[in-house]
C-alpha positions as a Markdown table, in Angstrom:
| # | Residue | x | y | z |
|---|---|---|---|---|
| 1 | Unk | -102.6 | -2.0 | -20.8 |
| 2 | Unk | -103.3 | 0.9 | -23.3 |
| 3 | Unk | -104.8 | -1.8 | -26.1 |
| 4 | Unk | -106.3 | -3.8 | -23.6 |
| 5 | Unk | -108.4 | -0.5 | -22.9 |
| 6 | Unk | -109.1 | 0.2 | -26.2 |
| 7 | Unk | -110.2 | -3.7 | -26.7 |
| 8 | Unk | -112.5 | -2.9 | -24.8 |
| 9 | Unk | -113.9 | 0.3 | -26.4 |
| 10 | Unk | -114.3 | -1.8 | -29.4 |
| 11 | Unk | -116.4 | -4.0 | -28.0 |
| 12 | Unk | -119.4 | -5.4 | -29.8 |
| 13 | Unk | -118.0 | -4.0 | -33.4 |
| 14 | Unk | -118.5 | -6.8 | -35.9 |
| 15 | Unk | -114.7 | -6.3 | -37.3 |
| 16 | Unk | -112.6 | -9.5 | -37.6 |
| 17 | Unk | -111.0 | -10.7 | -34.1 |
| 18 | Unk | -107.4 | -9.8 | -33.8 |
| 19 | Unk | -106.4 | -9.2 | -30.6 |
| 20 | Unk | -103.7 | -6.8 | -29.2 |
| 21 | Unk | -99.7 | -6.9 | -29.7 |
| 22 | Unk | -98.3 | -8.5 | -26.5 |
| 23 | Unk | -94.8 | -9.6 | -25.8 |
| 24 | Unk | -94.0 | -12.9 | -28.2 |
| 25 | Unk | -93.3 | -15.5 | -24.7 |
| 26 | Unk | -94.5 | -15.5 | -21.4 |
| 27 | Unk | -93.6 | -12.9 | -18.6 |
| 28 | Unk | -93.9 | -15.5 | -15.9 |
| 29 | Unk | -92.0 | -18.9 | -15.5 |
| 30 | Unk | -93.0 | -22.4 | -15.9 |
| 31 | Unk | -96.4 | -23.6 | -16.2 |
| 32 | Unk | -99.8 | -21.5 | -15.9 |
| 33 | Unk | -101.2 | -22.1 | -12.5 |
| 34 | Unk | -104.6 | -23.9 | -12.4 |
| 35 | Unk | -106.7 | -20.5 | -12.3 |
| 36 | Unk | -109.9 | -20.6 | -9.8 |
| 37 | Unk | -113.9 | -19.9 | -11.4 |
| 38 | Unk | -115.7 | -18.2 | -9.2 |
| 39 | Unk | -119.4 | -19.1 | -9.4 |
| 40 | Unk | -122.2 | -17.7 | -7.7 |
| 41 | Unk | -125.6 | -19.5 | -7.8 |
| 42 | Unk | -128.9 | -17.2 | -6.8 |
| 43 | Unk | -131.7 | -19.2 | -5.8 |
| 44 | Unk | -134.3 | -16.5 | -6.0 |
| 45 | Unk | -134.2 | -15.8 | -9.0 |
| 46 | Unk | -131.9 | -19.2 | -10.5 |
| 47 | Unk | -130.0 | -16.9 | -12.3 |
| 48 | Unk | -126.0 | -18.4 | -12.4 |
| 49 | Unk | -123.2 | -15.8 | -12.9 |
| 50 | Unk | -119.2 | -17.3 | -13.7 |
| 51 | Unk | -116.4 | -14.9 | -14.2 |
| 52 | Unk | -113.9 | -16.6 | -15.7 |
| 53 | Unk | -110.8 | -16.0 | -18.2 |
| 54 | Unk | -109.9 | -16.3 | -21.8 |
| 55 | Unk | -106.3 | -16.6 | -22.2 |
| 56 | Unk | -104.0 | -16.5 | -25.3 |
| 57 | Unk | -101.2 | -19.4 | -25.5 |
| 58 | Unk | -98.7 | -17.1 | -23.3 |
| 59 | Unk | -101.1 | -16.6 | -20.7 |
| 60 | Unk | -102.2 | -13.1 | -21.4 |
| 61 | Unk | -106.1 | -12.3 | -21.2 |
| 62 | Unk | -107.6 | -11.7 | -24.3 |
| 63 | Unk | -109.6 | -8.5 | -24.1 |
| 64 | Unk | -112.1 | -7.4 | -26.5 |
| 65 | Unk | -114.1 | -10.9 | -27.1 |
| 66 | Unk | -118.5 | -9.7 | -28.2 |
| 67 | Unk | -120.9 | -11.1 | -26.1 |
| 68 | Unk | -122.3 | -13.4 | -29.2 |
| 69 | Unk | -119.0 | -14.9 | -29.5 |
| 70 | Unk | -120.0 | -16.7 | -26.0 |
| 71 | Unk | -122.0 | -20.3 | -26.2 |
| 72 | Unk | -122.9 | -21.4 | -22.8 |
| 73 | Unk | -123.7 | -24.9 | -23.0 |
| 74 | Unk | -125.6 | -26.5 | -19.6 |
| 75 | Unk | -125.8 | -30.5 | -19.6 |
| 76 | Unk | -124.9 | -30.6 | -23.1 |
| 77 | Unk | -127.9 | -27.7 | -23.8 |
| 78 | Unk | -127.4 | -24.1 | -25.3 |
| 79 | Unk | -128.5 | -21.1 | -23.2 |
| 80 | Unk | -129.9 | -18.9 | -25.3 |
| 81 | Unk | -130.3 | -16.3 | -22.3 |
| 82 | Unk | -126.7 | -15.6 | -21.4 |
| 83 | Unk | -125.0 | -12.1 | -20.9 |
| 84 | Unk | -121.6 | -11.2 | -21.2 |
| 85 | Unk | -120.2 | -8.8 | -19.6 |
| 86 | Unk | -116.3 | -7.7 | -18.6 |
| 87 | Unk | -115.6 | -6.7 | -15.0 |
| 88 | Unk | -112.2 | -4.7 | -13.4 |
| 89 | Unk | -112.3 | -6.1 | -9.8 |
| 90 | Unk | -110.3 | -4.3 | -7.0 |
| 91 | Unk | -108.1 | -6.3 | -5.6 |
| 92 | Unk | -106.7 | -7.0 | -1.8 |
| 93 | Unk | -102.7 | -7.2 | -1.9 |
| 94 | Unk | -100.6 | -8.8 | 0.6 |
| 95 | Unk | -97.1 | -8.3 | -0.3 |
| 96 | Unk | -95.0 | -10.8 | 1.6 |
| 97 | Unk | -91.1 | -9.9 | 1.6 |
| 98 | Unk | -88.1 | -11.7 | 2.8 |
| 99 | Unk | -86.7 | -9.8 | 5.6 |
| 100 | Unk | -84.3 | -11.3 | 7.6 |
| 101 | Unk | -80.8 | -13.9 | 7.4 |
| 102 | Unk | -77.5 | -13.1 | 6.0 |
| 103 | Unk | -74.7 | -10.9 | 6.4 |
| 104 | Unk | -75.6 | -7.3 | 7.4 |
| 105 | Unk | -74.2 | -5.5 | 3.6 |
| 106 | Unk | -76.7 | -8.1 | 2.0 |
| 107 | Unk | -79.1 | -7.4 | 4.0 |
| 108 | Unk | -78.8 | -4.0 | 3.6 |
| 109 | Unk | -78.7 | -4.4 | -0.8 |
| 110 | Unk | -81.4 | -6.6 | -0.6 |
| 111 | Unk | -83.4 | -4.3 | 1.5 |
| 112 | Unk | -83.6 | -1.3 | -1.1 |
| 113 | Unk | -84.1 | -4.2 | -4.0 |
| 114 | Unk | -87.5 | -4.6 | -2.2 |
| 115 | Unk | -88.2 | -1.4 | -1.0 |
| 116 | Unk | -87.8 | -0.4 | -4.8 |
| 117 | Unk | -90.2 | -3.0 | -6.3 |
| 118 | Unk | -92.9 | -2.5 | -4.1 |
| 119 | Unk | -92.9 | 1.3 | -4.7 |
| 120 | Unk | -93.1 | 0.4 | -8.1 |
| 121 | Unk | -96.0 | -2.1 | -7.5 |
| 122 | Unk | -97.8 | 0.4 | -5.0 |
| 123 | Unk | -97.9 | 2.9 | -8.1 |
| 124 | Unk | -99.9 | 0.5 | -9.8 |
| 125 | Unk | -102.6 | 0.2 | -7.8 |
| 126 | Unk | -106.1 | 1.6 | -8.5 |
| 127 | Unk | -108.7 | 3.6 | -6.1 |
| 128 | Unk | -110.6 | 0.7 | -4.6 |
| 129 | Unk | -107.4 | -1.6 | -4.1 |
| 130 | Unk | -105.8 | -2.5 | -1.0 |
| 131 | Unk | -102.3 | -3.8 | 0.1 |
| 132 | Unk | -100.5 | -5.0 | 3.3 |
| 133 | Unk | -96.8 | -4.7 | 4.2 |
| 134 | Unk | -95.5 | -7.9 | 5.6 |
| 135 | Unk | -92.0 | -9.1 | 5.9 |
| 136 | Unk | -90.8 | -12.6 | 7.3 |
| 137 | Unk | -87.7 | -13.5 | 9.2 |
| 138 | Unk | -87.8 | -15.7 | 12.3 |
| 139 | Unk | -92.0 | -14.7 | 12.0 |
| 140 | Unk | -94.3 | -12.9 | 10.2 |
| 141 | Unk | -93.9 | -9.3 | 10.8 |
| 142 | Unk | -97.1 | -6.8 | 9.5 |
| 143 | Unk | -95.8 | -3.3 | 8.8 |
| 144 | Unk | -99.5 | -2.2 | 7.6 |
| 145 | Unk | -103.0 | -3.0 | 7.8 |
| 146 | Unk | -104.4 | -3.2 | 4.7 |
| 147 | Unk | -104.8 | 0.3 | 3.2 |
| 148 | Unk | -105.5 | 2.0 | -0.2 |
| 149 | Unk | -102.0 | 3.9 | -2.1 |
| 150 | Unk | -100.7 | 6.6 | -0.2 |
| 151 | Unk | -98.6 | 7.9 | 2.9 |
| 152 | Unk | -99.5 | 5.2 | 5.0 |
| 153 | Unk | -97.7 | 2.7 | 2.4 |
| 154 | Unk | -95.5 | 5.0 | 1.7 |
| 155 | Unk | -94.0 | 5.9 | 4.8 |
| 156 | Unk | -93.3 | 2.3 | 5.5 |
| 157 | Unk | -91.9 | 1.5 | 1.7 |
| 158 | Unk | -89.6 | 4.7 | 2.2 |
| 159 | Unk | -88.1 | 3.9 | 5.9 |
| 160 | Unk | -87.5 | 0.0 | 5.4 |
| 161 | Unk | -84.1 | -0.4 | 7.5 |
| 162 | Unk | -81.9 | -3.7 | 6.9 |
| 163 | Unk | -83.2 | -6.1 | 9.0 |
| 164 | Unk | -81.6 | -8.2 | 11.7 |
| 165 | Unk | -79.9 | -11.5 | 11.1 |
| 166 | Unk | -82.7 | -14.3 | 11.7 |
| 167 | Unk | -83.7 | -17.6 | 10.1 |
| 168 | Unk | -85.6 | -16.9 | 6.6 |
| 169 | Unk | -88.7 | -19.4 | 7.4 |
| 170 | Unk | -90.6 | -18.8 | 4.3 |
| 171 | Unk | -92.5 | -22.2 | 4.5 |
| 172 | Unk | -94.0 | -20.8 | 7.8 |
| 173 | Unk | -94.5 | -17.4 | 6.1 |
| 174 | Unk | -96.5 | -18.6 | 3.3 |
| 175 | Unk | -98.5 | -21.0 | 5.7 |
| 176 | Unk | -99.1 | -18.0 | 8.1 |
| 177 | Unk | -100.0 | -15.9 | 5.4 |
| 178 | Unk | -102.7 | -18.0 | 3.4 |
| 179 | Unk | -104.1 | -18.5 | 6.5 |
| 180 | Unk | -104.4 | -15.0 | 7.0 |
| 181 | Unk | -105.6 | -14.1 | 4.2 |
| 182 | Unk | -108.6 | -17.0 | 4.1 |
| 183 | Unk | -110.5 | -14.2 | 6.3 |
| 184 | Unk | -110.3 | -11.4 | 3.9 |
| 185 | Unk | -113.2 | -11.1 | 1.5 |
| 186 | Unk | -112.8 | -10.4 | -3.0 |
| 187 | Unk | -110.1 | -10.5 | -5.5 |
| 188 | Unk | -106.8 | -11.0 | -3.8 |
| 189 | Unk | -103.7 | -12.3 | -3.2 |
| 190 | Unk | -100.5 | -12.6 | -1.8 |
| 191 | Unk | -97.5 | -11.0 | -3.7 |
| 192 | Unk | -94.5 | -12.8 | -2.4 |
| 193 | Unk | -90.9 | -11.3 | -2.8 |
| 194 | Unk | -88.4 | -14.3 | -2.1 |
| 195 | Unk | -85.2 | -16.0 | -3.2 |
| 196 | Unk | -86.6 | -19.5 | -2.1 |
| 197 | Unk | -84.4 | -20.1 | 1.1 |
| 198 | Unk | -86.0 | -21.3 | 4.0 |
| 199 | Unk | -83.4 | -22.5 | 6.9 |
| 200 | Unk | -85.5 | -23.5 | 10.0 |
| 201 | Unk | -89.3 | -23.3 | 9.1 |
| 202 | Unk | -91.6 | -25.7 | 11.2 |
| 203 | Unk | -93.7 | -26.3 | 8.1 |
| 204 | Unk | -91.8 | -28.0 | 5.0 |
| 205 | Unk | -92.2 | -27.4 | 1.2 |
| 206 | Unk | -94.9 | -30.1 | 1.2 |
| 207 | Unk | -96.8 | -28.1 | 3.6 |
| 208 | Unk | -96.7 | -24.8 | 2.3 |
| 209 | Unk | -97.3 | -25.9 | -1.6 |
| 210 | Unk | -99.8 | -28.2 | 0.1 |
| 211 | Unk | -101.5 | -25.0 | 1.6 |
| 212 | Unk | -101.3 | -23.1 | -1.5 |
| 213 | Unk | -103.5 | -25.5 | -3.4 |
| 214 | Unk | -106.0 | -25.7 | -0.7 |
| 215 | Unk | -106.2 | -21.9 | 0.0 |
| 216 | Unk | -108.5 | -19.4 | -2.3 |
| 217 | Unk | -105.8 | -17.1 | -2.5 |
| 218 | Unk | -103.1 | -17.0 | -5.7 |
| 219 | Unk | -99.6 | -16.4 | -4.8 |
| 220 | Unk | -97.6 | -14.3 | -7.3 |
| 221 | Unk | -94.2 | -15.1 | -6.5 |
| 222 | Unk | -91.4 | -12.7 | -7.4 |
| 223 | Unk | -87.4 | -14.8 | -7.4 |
| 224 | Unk | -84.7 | -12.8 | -5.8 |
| 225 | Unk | -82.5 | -15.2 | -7.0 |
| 226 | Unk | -80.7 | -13.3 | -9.9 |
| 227 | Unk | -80.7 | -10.3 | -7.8 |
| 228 | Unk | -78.8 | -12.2 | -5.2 |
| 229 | Unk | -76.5 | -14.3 | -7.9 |
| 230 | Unk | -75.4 | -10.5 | -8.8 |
| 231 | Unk | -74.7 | -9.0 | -4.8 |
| 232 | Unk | -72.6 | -12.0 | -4.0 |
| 233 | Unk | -70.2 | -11.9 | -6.5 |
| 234 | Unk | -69.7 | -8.3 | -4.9 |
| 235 | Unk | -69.6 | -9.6 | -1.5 |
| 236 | Unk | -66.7 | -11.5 | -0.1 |
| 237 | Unk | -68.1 | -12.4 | 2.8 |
| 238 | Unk | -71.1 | -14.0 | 0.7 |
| 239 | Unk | -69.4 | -16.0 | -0.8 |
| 240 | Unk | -70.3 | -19.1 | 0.7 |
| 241 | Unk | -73.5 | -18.7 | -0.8 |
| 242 | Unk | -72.1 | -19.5 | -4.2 |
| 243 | Unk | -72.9 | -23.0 | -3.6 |
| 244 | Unk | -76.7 | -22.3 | -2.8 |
| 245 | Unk | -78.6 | -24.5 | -5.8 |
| 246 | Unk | -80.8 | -21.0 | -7.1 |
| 247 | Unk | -82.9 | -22.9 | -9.8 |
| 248 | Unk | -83.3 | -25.8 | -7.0 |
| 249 | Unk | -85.0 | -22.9 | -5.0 |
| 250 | Unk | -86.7 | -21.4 | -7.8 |
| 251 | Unk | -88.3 | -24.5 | -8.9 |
| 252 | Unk | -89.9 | -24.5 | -5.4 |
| 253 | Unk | -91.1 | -21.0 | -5.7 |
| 254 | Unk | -92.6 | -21.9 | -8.7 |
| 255 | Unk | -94.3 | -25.4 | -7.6 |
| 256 | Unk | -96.1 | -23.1 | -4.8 |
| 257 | Unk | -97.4 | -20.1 | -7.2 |
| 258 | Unk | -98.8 | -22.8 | -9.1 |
| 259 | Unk | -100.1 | -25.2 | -6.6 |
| 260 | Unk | -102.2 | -21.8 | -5.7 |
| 261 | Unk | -103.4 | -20.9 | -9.3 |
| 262 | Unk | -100.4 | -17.6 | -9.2 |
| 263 | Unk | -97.7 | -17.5 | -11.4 |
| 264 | Unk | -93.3 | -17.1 | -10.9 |
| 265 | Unk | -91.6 | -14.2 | -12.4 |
| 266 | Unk | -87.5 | -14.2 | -11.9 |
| 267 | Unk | -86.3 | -10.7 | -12.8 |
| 268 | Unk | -82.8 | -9.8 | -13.5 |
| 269 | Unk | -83.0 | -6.0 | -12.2 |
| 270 | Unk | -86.0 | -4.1 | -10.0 |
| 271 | Unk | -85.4 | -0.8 | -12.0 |
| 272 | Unk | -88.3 | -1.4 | -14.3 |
| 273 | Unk | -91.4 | -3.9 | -13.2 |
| 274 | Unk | -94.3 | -2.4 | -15.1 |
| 275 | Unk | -94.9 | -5.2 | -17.8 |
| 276 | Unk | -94.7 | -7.8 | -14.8 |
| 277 | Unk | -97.1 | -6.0 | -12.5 |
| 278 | Unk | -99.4 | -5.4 | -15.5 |
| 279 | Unk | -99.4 | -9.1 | -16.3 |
| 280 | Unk | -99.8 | -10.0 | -12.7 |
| 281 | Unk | -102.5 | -7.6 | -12.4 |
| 282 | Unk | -104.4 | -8.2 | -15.5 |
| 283 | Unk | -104.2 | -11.8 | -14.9 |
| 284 | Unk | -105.6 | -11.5 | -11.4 |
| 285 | Unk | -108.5 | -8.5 | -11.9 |
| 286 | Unk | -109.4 | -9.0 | -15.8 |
| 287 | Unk | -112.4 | -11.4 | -16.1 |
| 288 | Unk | -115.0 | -12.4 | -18.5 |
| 289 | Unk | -118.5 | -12.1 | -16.4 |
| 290 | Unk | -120.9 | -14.2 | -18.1 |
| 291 | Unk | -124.9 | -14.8 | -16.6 |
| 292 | Unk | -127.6 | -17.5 | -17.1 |
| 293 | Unk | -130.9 | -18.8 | -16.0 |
| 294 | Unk | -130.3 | -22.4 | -14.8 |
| 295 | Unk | -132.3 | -25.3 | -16.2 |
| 296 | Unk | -134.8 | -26.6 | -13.6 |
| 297 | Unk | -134.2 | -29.3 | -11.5 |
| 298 | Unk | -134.7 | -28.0 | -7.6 |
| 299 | Unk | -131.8 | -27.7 | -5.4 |
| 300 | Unk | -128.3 | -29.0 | -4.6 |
| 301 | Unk | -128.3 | -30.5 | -8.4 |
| 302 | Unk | -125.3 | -30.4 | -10.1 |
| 303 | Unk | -125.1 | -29.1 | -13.7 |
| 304 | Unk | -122.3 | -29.6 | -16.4 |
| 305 | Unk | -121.0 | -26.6 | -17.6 |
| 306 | Unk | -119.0 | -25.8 | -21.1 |
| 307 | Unk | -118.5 | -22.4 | -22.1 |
| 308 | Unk | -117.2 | -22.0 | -26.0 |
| 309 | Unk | -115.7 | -19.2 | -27.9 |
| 310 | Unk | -118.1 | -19.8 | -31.7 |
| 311 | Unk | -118.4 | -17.5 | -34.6 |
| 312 | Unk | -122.3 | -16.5 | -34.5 |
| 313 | Unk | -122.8 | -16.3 | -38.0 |
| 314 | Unk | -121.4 | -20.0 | -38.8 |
| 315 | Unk | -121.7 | -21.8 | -35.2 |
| 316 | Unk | -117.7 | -22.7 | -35.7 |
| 317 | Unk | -115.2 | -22.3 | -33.7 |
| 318 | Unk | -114.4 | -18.8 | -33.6 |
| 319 | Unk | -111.0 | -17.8 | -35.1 |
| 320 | Unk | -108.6 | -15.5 | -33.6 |
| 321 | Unk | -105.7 | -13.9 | -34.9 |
| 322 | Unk | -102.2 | -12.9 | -33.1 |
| 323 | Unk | -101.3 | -9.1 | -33.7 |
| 324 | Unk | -98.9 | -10.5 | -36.7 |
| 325 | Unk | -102.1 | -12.2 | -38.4 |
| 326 | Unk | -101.2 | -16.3 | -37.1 |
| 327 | Unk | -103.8 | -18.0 | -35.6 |
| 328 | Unk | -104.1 | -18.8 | -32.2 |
| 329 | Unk | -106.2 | -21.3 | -29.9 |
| 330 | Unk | -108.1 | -19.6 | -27.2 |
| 331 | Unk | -108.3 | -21.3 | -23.4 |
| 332 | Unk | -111.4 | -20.4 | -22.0 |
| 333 | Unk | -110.9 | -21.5 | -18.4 |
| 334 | Unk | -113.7 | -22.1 | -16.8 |
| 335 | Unk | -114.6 | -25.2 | -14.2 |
| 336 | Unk | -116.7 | -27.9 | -15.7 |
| 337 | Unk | -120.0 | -28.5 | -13.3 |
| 338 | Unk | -121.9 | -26.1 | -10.9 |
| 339 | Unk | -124.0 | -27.2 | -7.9 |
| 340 | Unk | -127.5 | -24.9 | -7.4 |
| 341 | Unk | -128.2 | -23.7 | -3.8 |
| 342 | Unk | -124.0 | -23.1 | -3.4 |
| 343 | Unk | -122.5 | -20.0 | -4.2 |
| 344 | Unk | -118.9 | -20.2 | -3.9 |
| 345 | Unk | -115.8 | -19.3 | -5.5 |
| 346 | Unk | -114.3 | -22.4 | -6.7 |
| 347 | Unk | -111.7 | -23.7 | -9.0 |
């Protein structure tokens, strides 16, 4: 995060683009979720604002870009009158936990795995940001409303007791919770602690990776597979589980972050999720904020929209360089068309 910051302090110096060491692959698994555009569309004044994102090959934001690098093309035309900007959003959080099934010593392991990571996430969090505490069993059980950092988060975070054995109906969870969080307004999403089992949800995979894709909300999904691989092999009356298909489950997990525009991380250990929750973080507060004047054309007309990263001096492509000097191709995500007389945050 420290050269992302200091990206940004450079910005507008006219010093080739090179942006900052990040790790060589991917933190998350799989494929990049389909990432949403939010546009607004102000019909007093017909100015169009998109915040969008600029991503390097491994899906890390690329900080630092000058406005002039931006070409906003509408219907094929250049906009000469568009501003660039970089926003830092505050975010809504709600962190969705398994909490329930098993045998009681699992429970128990699992229990402080959680508690542990979402201390660790909770530390992370910045003045205006919010999160909720809710763990699923049999239902969805909230521990908090949401609140900013502090001793309400932390009283629950530090007191989390091994749960009953129940049914693990995450399919149902993840339903419940998108609905849920359809009322609440901003930057948000749901941060959801699983291994992948469900055992008696109402609502199958179809429906909950059918609700991701529909919902507005990203789902950052965080396997407790590995961790549970390790505790069983310590368990004897776990063993059982042994025959549990984990990348089966994780494959799931992963087809529902993405249906939702999230992402899939699969830890081996809780001890240390910093680079995780920055990635997860950065991916889901860092955006480009770029501003226009629409073309004429009245009302409920929809536009094409390209937006294209150009050097300003030649009009080319512009080139950008990885921290060891290789080039790299930028993917500007951004949706394609834009509707005057709707504002709406659309993918």
């Amino acid at each position: 995060m420290l050269a992302l910051l200091l990206a940004c302090l450079l910005w507008g110096q006219a010093t080739p683009f090179k942006i900052p060491n990040r790790a060589p692959a991917s933190l998350f698994h799989g494929q990049q979720g389909k990432q949403r555009t939010e546009i607004h569309f102000d019909p007093a004044t017909g100015t169009v604002t998109v915040k969008l994102l600029v991503q390097d090959p491994n899906g890390y934001f690329i900080p630092g870009i000058r406005r002039d690098n931006f070409a906003v093309y509408v219907d094929g035309f250049r906009q000469n009158d568009a501003a660039v900007e970089i926003e830092h959003a505050p975010v809504t959080l709600a962190v969705l936990f398994e909490y329930g099934g098993r045998y009681p010593r699992l429970n128990k392991s699992l229990t402080g795995e959680i508690s542990r990571a979402a201390r660790q996430l909770e530390e992370g969090l910045g003045r205006q940001d919010r999160m909720a505490f809710w763990g699923y069993g049999d239902t969805v059980h909230q521990s908090t409303d949401f609140v900013p950092r502090g001793s309400a988060l932390d009283n629950v975070l530090f007191s989390l007791e091994p749960p009953d054995v129940s049914e693990t109906n995450l399919y149902d969870a993840v339903v419940f919770a998108l609905k849920k969080m359809d009322l609440v307004p901003g930057r948000k999403a749901i941060i959801l602690f699983s291994s992948g089992l469900d055992t008696f949800s109402k609502a199958t995979f179809e429906d909950a990776r059918a609700a991701a894709g529909k919902a507005d909300t990203p789902v950052y999904a965080v396997s407790l597979a590995p961790l549970l691989r390790q505790m069983i092999q310590l368990e004897t009356a776990a063993r059982l589980m042994t025959r549990t298909d984990w990348t089966a489950l994780e494959y799931k997990l992963q087809a529902i972050a993405e249906s939702s525009g999230g992402r899939l991380y699969s830890p081996e250990s809780t001890v240390d999720l910093s680079a995780i929750y920055d990635d997860m973080m950065e991916n889901l507060k860092v955006r480009y904020v770029v501003a226009f004047k629409s073309p004429g054309g009245g009302s409920n007309v929809t536009h094409t929209l390209r937006v294209d990263l150009i050097d300003p001096a030649s009009g080319k492509p512009l080139e950008i360089a990885d921290a060891t000097g290789r080039s790299i191709r930028a993917n500007v995500i951004v949706q394609a068309s834009y509707t005057t007389g709707v504002a709406a945050a659309t993918r």
